[in-house]
Backbone as CSV, one residue per row, in Angstrom:
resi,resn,N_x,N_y,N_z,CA_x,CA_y,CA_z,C_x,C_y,C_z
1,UNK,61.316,21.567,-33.455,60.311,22.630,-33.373,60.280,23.213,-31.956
2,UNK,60.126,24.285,-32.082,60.219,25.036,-30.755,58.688,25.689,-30.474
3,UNK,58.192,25.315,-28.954,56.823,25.756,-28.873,57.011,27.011,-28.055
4,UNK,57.330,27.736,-27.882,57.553,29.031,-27.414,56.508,29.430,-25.945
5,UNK,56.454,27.832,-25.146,55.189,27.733,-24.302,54.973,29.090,-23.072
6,UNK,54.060,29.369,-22.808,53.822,31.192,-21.830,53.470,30.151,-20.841
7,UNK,54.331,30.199,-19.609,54.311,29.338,-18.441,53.786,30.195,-17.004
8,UNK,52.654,30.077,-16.201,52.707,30.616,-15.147,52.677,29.600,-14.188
9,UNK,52.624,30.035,-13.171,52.511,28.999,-11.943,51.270,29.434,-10.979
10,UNK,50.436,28.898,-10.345,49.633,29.056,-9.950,50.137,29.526,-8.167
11,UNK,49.670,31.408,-7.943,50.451,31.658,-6.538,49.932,30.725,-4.995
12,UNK,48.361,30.899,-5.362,47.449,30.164,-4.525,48.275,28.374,-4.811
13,UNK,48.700,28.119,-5.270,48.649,26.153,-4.918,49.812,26.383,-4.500
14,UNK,49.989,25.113,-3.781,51.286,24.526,-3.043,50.687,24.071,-1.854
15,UNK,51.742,24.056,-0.783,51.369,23.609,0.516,50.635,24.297,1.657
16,UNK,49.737,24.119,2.249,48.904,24.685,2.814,49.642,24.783,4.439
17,UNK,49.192,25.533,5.052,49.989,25.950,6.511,50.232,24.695,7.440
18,UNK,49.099,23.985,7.271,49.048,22.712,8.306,50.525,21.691,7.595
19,UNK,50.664,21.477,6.612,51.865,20.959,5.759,53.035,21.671,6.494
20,UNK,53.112,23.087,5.790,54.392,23.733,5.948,55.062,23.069,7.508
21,UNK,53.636,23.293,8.233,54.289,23.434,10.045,55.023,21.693,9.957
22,UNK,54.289,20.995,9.338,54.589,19.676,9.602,56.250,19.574,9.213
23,UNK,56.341,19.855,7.982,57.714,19.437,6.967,58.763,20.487,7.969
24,UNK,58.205,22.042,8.385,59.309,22.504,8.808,59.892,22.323,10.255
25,UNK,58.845,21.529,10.987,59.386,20.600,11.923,60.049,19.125,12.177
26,UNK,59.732,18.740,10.775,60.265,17.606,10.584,62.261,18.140,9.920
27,UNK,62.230,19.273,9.573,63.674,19.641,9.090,64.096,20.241,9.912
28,UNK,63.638,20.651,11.217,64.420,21.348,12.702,64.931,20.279,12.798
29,UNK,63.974,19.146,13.453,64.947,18.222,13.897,66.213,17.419,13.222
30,UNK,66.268,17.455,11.708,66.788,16.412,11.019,68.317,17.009,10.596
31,UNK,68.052,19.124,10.757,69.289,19.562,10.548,70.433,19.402,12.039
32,UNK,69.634,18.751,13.030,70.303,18.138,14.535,70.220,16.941,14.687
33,UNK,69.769,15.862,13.638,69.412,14.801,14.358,69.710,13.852,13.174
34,UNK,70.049,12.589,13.113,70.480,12.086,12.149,68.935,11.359,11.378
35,UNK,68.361,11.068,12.426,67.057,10.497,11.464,65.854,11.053,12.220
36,UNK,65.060,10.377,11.995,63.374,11.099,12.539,62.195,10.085,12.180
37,UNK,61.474,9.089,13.241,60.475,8.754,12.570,59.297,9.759,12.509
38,UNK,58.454,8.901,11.865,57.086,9.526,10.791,56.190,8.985,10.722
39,UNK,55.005,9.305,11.528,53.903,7.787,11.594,53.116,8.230,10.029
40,UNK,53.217,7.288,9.146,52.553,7.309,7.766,53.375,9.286,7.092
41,UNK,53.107,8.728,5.951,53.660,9.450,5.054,53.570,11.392,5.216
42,UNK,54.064,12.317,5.574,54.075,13.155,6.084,53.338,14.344,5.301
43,UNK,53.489,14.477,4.350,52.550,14.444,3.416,52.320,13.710,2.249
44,UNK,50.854,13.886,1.359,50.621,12.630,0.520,50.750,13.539,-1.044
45,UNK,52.486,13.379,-1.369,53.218,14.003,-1.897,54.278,12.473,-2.001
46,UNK,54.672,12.258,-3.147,56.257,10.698,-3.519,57.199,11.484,-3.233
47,UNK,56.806,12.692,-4.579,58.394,13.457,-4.244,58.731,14.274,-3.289
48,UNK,57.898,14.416,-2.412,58.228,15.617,-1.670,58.939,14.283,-0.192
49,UNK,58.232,13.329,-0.059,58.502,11.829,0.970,59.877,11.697,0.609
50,UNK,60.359,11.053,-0.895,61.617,10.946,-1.170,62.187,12.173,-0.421
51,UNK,62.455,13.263,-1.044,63.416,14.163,-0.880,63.212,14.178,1.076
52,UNK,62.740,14.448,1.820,62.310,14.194,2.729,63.401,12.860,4.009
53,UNK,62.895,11.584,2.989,63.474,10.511,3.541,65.069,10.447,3.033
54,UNK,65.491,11.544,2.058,66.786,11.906,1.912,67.282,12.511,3.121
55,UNK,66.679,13.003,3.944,67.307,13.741,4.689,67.383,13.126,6.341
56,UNK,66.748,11.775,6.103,66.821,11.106,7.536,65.554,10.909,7.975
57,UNK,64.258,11.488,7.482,62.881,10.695,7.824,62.396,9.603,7.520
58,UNK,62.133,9.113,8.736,61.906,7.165,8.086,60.496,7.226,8.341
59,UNK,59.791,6.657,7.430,58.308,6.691,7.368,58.060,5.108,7.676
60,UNK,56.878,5.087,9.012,56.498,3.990,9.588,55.384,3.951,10.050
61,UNK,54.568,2.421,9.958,53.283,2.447,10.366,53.155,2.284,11.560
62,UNK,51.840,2.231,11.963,51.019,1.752,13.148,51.929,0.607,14.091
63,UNK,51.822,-0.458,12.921,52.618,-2.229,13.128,54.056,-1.718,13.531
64,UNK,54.518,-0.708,13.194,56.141,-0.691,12.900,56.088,-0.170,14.555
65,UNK,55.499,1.211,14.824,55.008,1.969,15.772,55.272,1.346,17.112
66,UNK,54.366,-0.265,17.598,54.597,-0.949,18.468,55.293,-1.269,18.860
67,UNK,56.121,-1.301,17.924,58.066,-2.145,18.155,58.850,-0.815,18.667
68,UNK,58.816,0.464,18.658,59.474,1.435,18.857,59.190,1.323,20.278
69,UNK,60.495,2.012,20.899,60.509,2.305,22.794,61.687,3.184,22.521
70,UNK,61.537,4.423,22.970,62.714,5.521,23.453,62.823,6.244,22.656
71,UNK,61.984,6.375,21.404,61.936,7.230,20.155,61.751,8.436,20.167
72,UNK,61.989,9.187,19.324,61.239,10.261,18.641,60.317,9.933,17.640
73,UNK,58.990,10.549,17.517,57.803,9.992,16.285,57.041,11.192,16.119
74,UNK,57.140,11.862,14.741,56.333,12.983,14.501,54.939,12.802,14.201
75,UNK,53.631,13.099,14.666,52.854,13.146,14.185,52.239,14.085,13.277
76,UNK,51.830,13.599,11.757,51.779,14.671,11.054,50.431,15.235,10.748
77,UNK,50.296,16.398,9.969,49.430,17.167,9.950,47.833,16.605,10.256
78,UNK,48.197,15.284,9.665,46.543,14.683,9.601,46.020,14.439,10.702
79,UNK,46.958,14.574,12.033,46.416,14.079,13.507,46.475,12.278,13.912
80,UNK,46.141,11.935,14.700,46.556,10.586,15.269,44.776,10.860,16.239
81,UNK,44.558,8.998,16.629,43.592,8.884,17.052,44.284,8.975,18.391
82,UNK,43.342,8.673,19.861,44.060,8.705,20.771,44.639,7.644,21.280
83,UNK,44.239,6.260,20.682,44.853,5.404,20.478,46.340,5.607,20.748
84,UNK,46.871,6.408,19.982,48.261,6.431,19.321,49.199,7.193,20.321
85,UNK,47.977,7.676,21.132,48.883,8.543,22.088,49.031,7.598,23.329
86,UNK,48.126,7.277,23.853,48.271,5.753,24.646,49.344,5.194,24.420
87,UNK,49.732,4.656,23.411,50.506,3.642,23.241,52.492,4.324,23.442
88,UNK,52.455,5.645,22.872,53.039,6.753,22.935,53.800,6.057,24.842
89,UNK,52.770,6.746,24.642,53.210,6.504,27.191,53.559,5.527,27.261
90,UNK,53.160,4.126,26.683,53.662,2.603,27.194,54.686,2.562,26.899
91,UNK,54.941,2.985,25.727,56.402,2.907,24.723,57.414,3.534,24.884
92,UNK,57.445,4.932,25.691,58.080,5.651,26.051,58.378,6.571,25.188
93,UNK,57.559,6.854,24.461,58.072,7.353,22.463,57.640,9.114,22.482
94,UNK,58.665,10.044,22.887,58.406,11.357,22.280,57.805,11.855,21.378
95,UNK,56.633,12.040,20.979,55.745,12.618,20.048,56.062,13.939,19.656
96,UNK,56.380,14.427,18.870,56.781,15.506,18.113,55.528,15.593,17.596
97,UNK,54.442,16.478,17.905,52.887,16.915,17.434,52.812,17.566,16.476
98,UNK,52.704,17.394,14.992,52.609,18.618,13.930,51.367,18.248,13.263
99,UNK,50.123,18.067,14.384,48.544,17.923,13.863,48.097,19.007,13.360
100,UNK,47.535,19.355,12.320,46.898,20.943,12.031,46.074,21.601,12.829
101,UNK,45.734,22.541,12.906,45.216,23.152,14.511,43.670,22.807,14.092
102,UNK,43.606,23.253,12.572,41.858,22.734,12.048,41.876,21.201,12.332
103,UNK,43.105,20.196,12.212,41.819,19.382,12.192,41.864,19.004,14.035
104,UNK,42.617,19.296,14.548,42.920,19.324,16.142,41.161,20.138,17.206
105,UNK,41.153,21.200,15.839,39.742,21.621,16.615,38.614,20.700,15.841
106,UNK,38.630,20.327,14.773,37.229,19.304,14.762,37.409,17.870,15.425
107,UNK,38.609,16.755,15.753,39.104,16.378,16.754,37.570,16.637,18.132
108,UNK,38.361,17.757,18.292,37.772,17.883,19.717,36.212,18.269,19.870
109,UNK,35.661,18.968,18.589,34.346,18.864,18.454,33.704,17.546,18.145
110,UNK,34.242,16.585,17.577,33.747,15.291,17.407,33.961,14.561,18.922
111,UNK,35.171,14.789,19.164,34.684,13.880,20.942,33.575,14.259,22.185
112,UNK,33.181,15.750,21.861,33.051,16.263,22.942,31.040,16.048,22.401
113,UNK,30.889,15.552,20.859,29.985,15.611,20.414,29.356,14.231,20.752
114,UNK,30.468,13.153,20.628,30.523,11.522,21.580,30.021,11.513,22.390
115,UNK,30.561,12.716,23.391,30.608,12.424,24.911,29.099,13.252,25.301
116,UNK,29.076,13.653,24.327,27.114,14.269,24.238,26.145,13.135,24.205
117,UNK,26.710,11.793,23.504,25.826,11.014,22.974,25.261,11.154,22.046
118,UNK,25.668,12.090,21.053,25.090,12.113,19.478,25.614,11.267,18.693
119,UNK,24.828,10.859,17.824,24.958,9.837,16.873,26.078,10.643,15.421
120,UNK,27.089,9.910,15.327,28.090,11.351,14.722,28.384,10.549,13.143
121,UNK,27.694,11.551,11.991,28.255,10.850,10.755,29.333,11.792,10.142
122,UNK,30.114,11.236,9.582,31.530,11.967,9.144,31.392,11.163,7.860
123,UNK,31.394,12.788,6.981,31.617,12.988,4.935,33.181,12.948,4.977
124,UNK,34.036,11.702,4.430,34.865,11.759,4.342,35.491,10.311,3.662
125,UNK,36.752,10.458,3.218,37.449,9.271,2.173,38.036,7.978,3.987
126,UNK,37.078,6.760,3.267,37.627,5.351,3.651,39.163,5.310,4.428
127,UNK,39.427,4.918,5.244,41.034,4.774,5.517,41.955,5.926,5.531
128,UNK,41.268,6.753,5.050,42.185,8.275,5.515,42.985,8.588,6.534
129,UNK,44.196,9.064,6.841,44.557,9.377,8.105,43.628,10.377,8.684
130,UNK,43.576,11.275,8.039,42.128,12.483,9.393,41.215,11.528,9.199
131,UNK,40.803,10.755,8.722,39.596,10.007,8.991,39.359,9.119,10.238
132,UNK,40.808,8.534,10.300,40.579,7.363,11.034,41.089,7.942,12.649
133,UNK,41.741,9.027,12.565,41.805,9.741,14.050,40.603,10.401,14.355
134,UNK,39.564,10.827,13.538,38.418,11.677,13.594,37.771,10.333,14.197
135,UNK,37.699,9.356,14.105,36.777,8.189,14.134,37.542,7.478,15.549
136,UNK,38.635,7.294,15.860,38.944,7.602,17.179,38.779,8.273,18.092
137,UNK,38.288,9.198,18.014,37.714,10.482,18.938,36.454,9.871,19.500
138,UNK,35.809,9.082,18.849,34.756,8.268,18.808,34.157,6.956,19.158
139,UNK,35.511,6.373,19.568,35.427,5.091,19.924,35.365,3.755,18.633
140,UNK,35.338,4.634,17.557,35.080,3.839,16.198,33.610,3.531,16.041
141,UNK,32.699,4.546,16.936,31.215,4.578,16.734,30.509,5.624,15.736
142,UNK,31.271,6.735,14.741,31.200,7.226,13.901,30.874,6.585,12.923
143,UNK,29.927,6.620,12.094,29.808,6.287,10.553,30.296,7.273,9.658
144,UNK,31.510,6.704,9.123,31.609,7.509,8.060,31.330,6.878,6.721
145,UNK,31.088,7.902,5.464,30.967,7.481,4.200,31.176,8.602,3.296
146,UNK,31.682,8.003,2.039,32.082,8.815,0.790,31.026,9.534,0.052
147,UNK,29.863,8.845,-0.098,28.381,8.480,-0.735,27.591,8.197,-0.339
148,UNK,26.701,9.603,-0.694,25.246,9.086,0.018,24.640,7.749,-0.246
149,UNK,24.832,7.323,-1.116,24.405,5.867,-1.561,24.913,4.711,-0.350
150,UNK,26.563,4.917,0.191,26.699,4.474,0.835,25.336,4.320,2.165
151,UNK,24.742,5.481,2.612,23.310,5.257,3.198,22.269,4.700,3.388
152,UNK,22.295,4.543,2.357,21.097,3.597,1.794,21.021,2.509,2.596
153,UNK,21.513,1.951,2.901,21.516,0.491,3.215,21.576,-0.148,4.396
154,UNK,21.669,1.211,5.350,21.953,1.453,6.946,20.756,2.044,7.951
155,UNK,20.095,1.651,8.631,19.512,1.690,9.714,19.593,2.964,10.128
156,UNK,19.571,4.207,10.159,20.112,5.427,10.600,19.064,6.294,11.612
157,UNK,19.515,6.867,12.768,18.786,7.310,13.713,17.888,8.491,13.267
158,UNK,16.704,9.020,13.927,16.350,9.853,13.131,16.800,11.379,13.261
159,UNK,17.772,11.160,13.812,18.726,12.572,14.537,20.058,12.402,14.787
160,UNK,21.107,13.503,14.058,22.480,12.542,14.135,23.016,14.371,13.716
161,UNK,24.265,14.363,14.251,25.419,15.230,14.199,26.263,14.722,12.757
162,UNK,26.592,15.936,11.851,26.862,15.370,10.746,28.055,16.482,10.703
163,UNK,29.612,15.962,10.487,30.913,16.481,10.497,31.324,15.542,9.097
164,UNK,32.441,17.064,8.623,33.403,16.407,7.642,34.575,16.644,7.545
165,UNK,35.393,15.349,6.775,36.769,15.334,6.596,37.505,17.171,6.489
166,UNK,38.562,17.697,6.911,38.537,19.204,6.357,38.946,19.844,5.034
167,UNK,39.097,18.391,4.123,39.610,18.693,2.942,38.176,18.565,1.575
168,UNK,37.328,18.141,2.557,36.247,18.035,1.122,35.758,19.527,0.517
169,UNK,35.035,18.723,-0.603,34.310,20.048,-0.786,33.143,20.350,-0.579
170,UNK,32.985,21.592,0.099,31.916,22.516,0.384,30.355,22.503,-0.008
171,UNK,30.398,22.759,-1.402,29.394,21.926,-1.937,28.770,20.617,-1.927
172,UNK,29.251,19.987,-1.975,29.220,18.347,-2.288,28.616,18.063,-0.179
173,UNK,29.252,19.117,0.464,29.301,18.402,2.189,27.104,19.113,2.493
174,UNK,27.545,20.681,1.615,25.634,21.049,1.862,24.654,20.238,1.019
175,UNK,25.377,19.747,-0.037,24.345,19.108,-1.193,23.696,17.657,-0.153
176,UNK,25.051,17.349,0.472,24.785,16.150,1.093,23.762,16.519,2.619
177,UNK,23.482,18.080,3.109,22.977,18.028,4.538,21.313,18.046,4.124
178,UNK,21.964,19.132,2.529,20.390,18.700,1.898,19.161,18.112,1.695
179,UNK,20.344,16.752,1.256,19.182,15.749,0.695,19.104,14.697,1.917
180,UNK,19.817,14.891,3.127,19.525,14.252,4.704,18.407,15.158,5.350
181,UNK,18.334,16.341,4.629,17.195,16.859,5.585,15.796,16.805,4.852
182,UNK,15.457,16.504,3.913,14.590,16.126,2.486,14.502,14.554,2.840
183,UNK,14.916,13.849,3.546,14.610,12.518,3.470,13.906,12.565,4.649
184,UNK,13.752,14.152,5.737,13.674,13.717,6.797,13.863,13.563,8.572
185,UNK,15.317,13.276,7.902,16.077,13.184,9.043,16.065,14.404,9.724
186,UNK,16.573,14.685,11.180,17.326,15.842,11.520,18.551,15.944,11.847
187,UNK,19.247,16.914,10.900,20.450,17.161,10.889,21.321,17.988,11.733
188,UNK,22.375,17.953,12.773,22.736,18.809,12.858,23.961,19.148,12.406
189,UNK,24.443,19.971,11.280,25.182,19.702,10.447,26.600,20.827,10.899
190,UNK,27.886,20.336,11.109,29.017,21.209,11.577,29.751,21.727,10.123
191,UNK,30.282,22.247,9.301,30.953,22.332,8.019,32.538,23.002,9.077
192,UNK,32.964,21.930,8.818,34.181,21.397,9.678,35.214,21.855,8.045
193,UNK,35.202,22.097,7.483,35.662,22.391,5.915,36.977,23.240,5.798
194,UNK,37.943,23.087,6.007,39.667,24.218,6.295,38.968,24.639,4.789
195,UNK,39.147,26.536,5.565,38.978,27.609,4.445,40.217,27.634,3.475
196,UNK,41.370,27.013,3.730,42.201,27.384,3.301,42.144,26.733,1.841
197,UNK,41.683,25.328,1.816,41.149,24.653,1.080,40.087,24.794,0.225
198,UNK,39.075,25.278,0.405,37.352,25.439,0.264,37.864,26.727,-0.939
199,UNK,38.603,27.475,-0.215,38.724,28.647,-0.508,39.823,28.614,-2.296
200,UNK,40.581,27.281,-2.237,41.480,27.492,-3.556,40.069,26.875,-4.633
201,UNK,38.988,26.470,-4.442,38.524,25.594,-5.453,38.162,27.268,-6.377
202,UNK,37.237,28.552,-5.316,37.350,29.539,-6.534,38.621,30.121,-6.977
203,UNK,39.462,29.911,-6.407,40.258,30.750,-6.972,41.109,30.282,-8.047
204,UNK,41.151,28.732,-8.095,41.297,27.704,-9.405,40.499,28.330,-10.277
205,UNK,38.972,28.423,-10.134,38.078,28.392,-11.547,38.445,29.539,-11.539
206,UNK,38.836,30.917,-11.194,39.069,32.178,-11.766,40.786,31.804,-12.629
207,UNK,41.923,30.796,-11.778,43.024,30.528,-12.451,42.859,30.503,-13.988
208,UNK,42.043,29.235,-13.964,41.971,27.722,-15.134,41.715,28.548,-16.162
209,UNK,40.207,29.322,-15.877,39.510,29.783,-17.006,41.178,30.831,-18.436
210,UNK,41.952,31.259,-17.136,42.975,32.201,-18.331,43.532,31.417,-19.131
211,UNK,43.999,30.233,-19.518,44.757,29.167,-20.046,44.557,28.618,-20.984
212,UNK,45.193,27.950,-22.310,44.637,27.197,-23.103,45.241,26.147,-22.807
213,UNK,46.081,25.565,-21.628,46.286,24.523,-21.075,46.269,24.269,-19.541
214,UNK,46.226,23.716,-18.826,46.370,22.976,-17.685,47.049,22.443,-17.236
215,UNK,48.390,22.779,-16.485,48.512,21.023,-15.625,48.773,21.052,-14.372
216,UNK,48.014,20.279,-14.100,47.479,20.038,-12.514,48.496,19.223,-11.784
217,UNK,49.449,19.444,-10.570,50.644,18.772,-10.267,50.000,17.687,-9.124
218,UNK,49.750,17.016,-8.569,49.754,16.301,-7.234,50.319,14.763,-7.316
219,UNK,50.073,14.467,-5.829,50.010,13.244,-5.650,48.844,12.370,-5.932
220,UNK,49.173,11.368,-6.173,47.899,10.289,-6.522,47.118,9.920,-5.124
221,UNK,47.656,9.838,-4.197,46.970,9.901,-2.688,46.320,11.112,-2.127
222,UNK,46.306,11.993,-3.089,45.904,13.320,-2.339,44.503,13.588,-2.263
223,UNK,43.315,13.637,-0.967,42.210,13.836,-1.416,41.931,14.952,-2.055
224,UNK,42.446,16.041,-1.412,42.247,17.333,-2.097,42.633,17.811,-3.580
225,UNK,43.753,17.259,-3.974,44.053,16.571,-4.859,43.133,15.920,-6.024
226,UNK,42.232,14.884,-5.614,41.315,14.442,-7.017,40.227,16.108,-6.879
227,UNK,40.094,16.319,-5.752,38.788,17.796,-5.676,39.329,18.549,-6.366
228,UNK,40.085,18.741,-6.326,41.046,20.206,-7.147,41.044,19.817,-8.723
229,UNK,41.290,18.835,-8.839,41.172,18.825,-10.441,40.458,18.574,-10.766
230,UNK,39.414,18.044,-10.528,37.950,17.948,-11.204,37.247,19.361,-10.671
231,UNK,38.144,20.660,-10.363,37.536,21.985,-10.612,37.841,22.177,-11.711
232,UNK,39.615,22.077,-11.873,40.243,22.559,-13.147,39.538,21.657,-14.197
233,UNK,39.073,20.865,-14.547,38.794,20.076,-15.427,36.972,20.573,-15.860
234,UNK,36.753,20.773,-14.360,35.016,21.333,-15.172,35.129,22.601,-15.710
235,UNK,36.281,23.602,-15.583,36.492,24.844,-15.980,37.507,25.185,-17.149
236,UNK,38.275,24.462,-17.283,39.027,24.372,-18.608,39.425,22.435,-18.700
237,UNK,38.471,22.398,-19.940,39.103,21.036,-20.584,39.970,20.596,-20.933
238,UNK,40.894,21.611,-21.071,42.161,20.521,-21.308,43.503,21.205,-20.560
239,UNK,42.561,20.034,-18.997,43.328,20.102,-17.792,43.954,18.569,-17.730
240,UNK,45.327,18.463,-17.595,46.560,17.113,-17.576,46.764,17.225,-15.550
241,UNK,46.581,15.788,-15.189,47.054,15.609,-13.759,47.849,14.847,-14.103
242,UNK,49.153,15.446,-13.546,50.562,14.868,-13.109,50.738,14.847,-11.993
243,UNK,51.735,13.520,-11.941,52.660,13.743,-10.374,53.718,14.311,-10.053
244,UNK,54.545,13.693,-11.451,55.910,14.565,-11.707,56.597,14.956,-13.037
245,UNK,57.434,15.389,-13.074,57.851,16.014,-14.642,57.974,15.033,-15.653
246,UNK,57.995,13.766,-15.275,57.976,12.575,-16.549,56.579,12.472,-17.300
247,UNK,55.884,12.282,-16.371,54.464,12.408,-16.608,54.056,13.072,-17.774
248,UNK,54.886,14.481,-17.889,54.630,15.398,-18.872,54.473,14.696,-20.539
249,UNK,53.448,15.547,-21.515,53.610,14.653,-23.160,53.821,15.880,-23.752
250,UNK,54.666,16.219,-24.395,54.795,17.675,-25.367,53.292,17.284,-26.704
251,UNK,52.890,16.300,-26.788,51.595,16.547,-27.442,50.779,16.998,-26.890
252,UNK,50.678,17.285,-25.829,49.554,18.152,-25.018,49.454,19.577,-24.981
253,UNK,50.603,20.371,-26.043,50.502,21.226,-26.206,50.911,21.710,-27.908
254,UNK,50.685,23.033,-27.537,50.891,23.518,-29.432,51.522,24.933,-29.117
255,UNK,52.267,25.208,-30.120,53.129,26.540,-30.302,52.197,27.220,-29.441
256,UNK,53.156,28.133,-28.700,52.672,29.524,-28.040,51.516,29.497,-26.906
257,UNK,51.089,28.100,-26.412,49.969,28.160,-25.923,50.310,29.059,-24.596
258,UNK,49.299,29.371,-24.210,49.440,29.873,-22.629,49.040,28.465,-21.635
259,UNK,49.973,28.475,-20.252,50.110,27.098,-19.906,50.288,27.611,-18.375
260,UNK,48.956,27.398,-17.656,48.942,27.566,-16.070,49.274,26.066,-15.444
261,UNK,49.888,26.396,-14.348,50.697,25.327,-13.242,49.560,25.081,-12.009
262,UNK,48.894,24.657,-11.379,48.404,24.601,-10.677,48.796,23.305,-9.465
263,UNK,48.551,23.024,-7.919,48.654,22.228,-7.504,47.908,21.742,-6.491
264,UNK,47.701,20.656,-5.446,47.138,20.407,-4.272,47.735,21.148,-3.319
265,UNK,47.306,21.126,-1.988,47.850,21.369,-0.673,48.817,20.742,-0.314
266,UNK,49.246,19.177,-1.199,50.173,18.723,-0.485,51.367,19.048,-1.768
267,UNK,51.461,19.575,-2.319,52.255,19.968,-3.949,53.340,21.206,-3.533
268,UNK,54.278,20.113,-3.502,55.189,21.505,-2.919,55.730,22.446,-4.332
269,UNK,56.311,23.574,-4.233,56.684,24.607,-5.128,57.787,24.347,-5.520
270,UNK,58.769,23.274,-5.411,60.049,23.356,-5.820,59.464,22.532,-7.402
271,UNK,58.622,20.953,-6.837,57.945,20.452,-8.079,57.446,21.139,-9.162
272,UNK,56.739,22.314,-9.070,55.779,22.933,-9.821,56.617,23.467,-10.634
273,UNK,57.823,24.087,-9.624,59.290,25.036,-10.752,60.019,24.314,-11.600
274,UNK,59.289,22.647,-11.176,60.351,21.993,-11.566,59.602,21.795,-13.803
275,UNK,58.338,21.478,-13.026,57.328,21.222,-14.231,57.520,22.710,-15.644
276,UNK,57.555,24.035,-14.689,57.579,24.939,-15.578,58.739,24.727,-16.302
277,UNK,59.961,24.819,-15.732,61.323,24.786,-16.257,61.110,23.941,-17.207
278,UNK,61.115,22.025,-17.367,60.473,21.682,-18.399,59.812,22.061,-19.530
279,UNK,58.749,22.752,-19.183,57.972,23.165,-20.512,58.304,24.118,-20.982
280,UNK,58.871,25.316,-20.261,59.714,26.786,-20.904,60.883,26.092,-21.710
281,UNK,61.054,24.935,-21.399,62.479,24.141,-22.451,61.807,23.341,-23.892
282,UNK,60.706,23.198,-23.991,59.778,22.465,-24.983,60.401,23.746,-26.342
């Protein structure tokens, strides 16, 4: 049976600028250089890492990091604490900088907010790379949390500087300055939020709504990533998150449907062409 599937691709998804700069500096060097380290995964993308570490990028942690002297080490989009740069000088290790300039400027609004002596809470995902350099800026005196609930249970000043990760969402960061200023507190609240981001969640719900299917491409590590599809998903129900073209079930669709492609920031476009091609073959 042949489903005659109407395939678009979504123009808005793919990789967002802070990405591009990262990956297309990581392929200057690699079309001159036989390898390239990578502190943590360059973007939080499998396939885009594979194809990537095909080409001579070796992806390494923190632990690995220490052992390096005389290197090259890219730092990627998500930024590095300053930690990392310290250690950089002892080590003798060339830093190749491909931090995003957004999160490079909230970076520097969070230290300079330290060095104020404000009490600094950061809306943002556990163990994150921008998280945990944002929280370096800081001395590791930042509270961050996912959930206001997380709150609850904490001692909190009655006046505090309130910054977030730059991938959350918008909503969810005022809902939260909201119900901190309704309890009370005083807030002074930064919406630290990359437009570039903030900005695909409408232009998803104007996508989604044309479709009688969905499928949503990312990585499973991607924060922006779970945000993005629980747009597509509150706006058309029968939205599918994949990672890659296996993933795919031809029961998820029916003759003739119309079938939008959508992706994260970290979702590169070769994947997405890869997903359509697939289903234009159903």
């Amino acid at each position: 049976m042949e489903y005659n599937l109407n395939v678009t691709i979504d123009k808005s998804s793919g990789f967002c600028f802070g990405v591009v700069y990262a990956i297309d500096m990581a392929e200057d060097i690699l079309d001159h250089e036989d390898y390239l380290y990578c502190l943590g995964d360059i973007v939080h993308n499998d396939e885009e890492v594979e194809r990537l570490k095909a080409k001579g990028l070796r992806i390494i942690d923190h632990e690995q990091l220490r052992q390096l002297s005389n290197e090259k080490v890219l730092i990627r989009a998500h930024g590095e604490a300053p930690s990392t740069y310290e250690l950089a000088l002892n080590n003798n290790l060339t830093l190749i900088d491909a931090s995003c300039p957004v999160v490079l400027k909230l970076q520097n609004r969070i230290k300079n907010s330290h060095d104020d002596k404000e009490q600094i809470l950061i809306f943002g995902k556990h163990g994150h790379a921008e998280v945990i350099g944002l929280q370096g800026q800081t001395d590791g005196k930042a509270i961050v949390f996912q959930d206001l609930a997380e709150l609850d249970s904490l001692q909190l000043p009655n006046k505090f500087t309130l910054y977030s990760q730059t991938t959350k969402s918008t909503d969810k960061f005022y809902q939260i300055k909201e119900e901190l200023l309704h309890r009370g507190y005083e807030v002074k609240a930064n919406d630290t939020i990359c437009r570039q981001v903030s900005n695909r969640y409408e232009e998803l719900e104007d996508f989604v709504a044309g479709y009688d299917k969905i499928v949503f491409v990312s990585g499973k590590k991607s924060s922006n990533g779970k945000v993005l599809y629980d747009v597509c998903k509150k706006h058309n129900d029968n939205s599918y998150f994949i990672s890659n073209v296996e993933e795919l079930d031809k029961n998820w669709f029916s003759p003739s449907d119309k079938v939008g492609i959508c992706g994260a920031t970290s979702t590169p476009m070769w994947l997405m062409e890869n997903v359509k091609t697939t289903l234009e073959a159903y």
